[in-house]
N, C-alpha and C positions, 0 to 999 in steps of 0.2 A: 695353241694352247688356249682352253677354255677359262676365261675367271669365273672363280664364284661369288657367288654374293653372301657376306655372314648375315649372321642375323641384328646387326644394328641396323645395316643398309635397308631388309625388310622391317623392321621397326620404324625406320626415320619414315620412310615409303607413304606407311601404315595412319601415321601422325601425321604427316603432310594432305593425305587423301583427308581426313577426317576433318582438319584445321577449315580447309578449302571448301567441304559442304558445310562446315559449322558456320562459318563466315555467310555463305551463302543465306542461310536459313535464318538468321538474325538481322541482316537486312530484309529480308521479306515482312519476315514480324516485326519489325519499324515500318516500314511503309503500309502493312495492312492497320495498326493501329493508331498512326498518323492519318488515312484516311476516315477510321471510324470516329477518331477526333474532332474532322470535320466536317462531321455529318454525310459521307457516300454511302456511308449504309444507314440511312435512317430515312426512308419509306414515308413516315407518314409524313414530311416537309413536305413532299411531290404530290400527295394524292388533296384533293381539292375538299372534300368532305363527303358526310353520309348523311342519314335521316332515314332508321329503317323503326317501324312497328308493328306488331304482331297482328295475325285477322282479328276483324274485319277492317280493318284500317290500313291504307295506306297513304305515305308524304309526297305528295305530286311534287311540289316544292318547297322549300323551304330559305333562311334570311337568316342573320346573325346581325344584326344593326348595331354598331359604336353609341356609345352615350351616356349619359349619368342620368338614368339610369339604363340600361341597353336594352332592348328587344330583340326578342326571339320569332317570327313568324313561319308558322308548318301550316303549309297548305295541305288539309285533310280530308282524302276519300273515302265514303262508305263503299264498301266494298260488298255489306251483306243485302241481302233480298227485301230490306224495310227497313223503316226509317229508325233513325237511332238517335236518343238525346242524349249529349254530352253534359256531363254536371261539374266536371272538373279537369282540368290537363297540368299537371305538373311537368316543370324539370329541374334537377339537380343540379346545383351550381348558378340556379337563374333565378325562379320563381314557380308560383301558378297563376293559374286564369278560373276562377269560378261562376263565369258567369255562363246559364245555362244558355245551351245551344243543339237545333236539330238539325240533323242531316239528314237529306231523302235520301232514298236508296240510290246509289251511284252517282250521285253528288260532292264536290266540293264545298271546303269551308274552309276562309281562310281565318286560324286564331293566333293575337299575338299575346304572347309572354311577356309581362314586362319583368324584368330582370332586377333580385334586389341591390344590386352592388352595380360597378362602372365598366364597361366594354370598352376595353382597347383597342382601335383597329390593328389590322394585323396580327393581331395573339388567335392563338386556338385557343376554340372554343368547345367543352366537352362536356353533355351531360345524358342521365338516361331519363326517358319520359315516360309519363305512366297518364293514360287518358281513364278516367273512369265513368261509364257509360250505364245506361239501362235500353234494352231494346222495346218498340212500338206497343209488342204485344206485353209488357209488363213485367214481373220476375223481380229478382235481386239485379243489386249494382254489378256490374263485371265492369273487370282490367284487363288493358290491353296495354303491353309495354315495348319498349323501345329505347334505342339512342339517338343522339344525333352527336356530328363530328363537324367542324366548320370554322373556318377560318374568320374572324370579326372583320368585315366591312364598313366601313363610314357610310 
């Protein structure tokens, strides 16, 4: 003799399956938002930094210095065919530098920011830069802009 099953039995069944993925899936979403808590998904802790600006300029290197007041140092390539006077270099969250400066063609410069507030070592540091230039042969001022991303160094 066959039994059968009423329909409480496939109900209870029904509740039971769904109970046991509900559980499941509610620990998952604790543990993924316990990790996001603690920074596993947060990227930019791990990446060391940037320092990127549009042609003709590029940041060979670059420095985030600690201090009261802190420094900023972008080591700056000309990248174009002739020599290019810098007349100013800003950045956001630091300062600028206005004191005129050329670059030969394919040459480095290195300029510091001094910074108007205090550098923490340790803290990121985040701002965008804006070089404003005139080329050899003469013209209007152009901008060339940029960021930099950087961890503060002593």
């Amino acid at each position: 003799m066959v039994k059968r099953k009423n329909k409480n039995d496939r109900g209870q069944a029904a509740m039971e399956f769904l109970m046991t993925y509900g559980w499941a899936i509610l620990a998952a979403v604790i543990s993924i938002g316990a990790l996001a808590y603690f920074g596993v998904f947060s990227p930019g802790k791990m990446i060391t930094g940037n320092a990127i600006v549009n042609a003709p300029f590029s940041i060979s290197s670059w420095q985030v210095q600690a201090g009261t007041p802190g420094v900023v140092n972008l080591d700056i390539r000309n990248g174009l065919g002739e020599n290019i006077g810098i007349s100013k270099v800003s950045i956001t969250n630091c300062g600028e530098d206005t004191t005129p400066v050329t670059i030969n063609s394919g040459s480095n410069q290195v300029i510091p920011i001094t910074c108007s507030g205090d550098l923490k070592d340790g803290d990121q540091f985040k701002g965008d830069i804006e070089i404003t230039y005139r080329t050899s042969t003469g013209g209007f001022d152009k901008k060339s802009s940029g960021s930099i991303r950087e961890i503060v160094r002593a």
